[in-house]
C-alpha positions as CSV (number, residue, x, y, z in Angstrom):
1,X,15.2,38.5,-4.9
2,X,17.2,37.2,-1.8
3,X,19.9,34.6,-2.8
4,X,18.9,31.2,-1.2
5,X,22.0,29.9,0.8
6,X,21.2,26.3,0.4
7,X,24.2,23.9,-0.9
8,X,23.9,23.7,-4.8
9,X,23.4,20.3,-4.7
10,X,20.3,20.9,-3.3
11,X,19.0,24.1,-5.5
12,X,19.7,22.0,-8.2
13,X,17.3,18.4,-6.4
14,X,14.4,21.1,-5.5
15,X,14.6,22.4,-9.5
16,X,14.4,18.6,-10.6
17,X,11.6,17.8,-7.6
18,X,9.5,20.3,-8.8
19,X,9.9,19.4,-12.6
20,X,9.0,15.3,-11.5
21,X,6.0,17.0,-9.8
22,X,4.8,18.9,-12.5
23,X,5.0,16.1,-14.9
24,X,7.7,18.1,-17.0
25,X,9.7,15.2,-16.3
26,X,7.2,12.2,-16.9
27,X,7.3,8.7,-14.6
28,X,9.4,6.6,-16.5
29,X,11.6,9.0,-18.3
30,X,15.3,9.6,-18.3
31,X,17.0,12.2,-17.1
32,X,19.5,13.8,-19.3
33,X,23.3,12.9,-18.2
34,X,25.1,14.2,-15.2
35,X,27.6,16.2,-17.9
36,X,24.4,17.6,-19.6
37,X,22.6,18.6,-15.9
38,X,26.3,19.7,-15.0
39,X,26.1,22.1,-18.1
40,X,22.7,23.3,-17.9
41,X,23.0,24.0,-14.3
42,X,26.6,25.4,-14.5
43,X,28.1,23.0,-11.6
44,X,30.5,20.3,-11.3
45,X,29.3,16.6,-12.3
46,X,30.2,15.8,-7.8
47,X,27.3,18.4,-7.9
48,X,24.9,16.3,-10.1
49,X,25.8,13.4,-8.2
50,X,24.7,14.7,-4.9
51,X,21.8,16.2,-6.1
52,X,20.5,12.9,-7.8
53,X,21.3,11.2,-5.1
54,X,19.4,13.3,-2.8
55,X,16.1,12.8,-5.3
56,X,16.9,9.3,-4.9
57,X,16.7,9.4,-0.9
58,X,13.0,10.6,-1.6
59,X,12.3,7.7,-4.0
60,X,12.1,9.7,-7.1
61,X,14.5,8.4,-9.2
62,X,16.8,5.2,-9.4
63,X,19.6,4.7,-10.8
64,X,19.8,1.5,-13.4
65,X,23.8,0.8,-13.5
66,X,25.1,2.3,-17.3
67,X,21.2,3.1,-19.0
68,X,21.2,6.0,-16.5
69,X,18.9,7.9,-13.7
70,X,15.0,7.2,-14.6
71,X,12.0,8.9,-13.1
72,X,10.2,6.3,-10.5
73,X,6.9,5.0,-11.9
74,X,4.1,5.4,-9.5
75,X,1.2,3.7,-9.6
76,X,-1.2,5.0,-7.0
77,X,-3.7,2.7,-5.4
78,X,-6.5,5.6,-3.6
79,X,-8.6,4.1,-1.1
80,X,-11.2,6.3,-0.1
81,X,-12.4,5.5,3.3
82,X,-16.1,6.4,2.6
83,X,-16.5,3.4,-0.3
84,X,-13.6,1.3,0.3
85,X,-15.6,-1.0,2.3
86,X,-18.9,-0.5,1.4
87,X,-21.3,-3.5,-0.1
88,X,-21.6,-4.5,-3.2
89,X,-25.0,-3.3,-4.6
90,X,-27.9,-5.7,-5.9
91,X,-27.2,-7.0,-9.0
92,X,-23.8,-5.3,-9.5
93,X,-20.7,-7.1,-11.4
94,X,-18.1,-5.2,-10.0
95,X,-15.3,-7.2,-7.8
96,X,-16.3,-7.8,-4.0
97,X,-12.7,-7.3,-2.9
98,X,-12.4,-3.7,-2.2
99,X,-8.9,-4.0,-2.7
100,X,-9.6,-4.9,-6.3
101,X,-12.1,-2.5,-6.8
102,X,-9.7,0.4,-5.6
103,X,-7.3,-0.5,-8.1
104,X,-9.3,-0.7,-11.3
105,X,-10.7,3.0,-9.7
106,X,-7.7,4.2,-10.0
107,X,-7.0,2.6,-13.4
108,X,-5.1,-0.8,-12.9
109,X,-5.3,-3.9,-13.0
110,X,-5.7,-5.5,-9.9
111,X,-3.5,-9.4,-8.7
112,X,-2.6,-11.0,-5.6
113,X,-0.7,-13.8,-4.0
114,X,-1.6,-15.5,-0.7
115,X,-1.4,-18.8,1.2
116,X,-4.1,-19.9,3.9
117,X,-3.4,-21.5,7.3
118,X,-4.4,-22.5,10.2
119,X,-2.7,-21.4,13.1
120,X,-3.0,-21.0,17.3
121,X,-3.6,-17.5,18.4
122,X,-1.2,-15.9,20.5
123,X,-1.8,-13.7,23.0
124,X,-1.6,-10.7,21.2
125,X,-4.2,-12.1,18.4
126,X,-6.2,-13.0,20.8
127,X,-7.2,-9.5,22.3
128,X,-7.8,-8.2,18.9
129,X,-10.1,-11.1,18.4
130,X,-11.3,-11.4,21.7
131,X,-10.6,-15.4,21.9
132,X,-9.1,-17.4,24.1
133,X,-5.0,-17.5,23.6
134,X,-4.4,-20.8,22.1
135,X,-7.9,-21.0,19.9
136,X,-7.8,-21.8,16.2
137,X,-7.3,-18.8,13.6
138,X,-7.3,-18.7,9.9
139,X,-4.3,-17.1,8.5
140,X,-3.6,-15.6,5.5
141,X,-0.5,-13.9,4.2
142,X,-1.4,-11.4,0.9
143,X,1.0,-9.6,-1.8
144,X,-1.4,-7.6,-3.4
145,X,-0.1,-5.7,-7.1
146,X,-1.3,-2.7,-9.3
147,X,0.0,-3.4,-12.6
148,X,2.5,-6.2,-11.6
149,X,3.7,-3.6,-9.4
150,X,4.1,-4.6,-5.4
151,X,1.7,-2.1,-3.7
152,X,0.9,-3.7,-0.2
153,X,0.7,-7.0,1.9
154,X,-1.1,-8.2,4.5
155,X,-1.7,-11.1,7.2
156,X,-5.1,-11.4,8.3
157,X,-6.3,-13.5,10.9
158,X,-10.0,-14.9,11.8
159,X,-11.7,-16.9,14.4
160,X,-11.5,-20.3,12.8
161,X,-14.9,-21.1,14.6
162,X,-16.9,-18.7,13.0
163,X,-15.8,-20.1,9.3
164,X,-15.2,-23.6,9.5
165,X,-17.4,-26.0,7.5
166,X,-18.9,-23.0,5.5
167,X,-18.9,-22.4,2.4
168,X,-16.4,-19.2,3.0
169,X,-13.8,-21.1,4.9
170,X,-10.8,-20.0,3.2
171,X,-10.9,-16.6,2.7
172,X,-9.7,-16.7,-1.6
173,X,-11.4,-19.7,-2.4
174,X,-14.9,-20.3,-0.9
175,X,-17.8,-18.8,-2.8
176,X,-16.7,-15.1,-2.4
177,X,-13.7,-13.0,-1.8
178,X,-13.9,-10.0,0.7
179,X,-14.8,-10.1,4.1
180,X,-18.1,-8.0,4.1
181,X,-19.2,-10.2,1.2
182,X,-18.0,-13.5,2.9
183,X,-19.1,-13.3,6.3
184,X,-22.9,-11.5,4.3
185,X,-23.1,-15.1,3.0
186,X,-22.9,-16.9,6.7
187,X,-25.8,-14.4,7.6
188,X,-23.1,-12.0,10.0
189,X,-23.3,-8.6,8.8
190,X,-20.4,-6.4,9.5
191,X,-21.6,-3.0,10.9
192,X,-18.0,-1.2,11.3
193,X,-14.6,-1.0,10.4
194,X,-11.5,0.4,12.9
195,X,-8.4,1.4,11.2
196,X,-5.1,2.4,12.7
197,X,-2.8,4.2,10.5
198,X,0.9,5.0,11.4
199,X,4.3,5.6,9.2
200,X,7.5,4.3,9.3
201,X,11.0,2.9,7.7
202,X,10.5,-0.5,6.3
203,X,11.9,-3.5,7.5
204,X,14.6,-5.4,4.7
205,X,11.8,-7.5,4.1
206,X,8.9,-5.2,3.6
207,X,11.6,-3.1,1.4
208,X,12.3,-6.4,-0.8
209,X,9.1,-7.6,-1.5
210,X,7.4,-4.2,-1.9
211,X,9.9,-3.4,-4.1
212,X,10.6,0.4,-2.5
213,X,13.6,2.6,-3.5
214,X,15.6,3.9,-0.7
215,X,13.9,6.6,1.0
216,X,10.6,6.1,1.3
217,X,8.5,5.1,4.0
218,X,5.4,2.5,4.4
219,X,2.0,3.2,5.4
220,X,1.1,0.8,8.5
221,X,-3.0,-0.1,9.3
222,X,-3.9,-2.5,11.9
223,X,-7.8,-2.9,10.6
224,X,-10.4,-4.8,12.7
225,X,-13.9,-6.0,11.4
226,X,-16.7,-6.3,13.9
227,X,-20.2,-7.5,13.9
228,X,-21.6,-5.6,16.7
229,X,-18.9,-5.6,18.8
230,X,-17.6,-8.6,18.3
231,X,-14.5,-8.6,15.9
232,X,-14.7,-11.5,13.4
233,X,-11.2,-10.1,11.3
234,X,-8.5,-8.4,11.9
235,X,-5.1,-7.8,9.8
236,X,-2.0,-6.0,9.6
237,X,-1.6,-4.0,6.4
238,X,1.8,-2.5,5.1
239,X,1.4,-0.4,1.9
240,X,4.0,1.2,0.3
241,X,4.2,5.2,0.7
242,X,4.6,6.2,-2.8
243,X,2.2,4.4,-4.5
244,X,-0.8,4.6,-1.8
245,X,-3.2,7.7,-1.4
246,X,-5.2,7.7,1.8
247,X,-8.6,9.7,1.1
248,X,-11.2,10.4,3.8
249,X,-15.0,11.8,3.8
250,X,-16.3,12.0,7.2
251,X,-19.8,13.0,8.3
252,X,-19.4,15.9,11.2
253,X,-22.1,14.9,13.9
């Protein structure tokens, strides 16, 4: 069997990835001591350190000061493109947020924060909306959680026109939450759905309120709502890497 001529630090981060990924070493749980790793592995505790703080690069550990290295918990939110969206059938009770309804899918318990207002669109919101710069949009800023845990946020933005004086107005506190189910009730029926999906680093920001260990990326959608072809929402979605699964049906036409 050929020798592998990686640095033992890293041997020894690949041995621990695998056992996190297997589950041998559960979310949650604590890693034995850096002597006991240094003894089991037969290399010096600098060794340990390195290696642990490789795994914690890749988000799969912290660190919590003098109670020791802990495996991350990782609650996984899995939106699956073919249902995520879709209407709420007659007579259902299920939640007409999809983001709600992907959490308790996936087990959890679903809670948000967000604050409403009304803004001017700039130039850049306005060719997503296809409004005039300038023109009234409803704005609203979203932390949404999975278990009290950060997951993603949001800013969505709508033509103020095509809500005001109805009784969906603010998108969390009219007569329904979602925006197929909103914009259902003002008779405009949303036919399609445009995502753009990109990763990168996260900004401080994103990193403190999402609450992400170093090392891990975000998951970055720019999502559009049109009726016809007419877009009636869009928003900006940042999720957090580790805890989001992105799964796709499509029909081949």
């Amino acid at each position: 069997m050929p020798v592998s001529s990686n640095p033992p630090y890293q041997r020894i981060a690949a041995e621990l990835r695998d056992k996190i990924e297997s589950g041998d070493l559960e979310q949650g749980s604590r890693l034995p001591p850096h002597r006991e790793l240094a003894k089991t592995y037969g290399a010096a505790q600098e060794t340990i350190r390195r290696a642990i703080g490789q795994l914690q690069a890749e988000g799969l550990v912290e660190t919590r000061g003098q109670h020791g290295t802990f495996v991350q918990v990782r609650p996984s939110v899995r939106r699956t493109h073919t249902d995520f969206y879709r209407r709420r059938k007659r007579g259902s009770t299920e939640p007409t947020s999809p983001f709600a309804r992907s959490v308790i899918a996936s087990g959890g318990h679903p809670s948000w924060n967000h604050r409403t207002d009304r803004e001017a669109a700039d130039e850049a919101i306005a060719k997503r909306l296809n409004i005039q710069v300038g023109d009234a949009v409803t704005v609203t800023r979203y932390l949404y959680r999975h278990d009290g845990t950060p997951i993603q946020t949001a800013v969505s933005w709508e033509p103020a026109a095509l809500t005001e004086g109805t009784p969906v107005e603010l998108p969390e506190e009219g007569a329904v939450v979602g925006v197929v189910a909103r914009f259902d009730l003002i008779d405009l029926r949303i036919d399609s759905v445009e995502e753009e999906i990109a990763s990168r680093p996260p900004t401080p920001d994103e990193a403190r309120e999402l609450e992400l260990p170093p090392g891990v990326s975000v998951i970055t959608m720019k999502r559009t709502y049109r009726v016809g072809d007419q877009p009636v929402e869009t928003a900006d979605i940042v999720m957090a890497g580790h805890r989001t699964v992105l799964s796709y049906r499509l029909a081949v036409t």
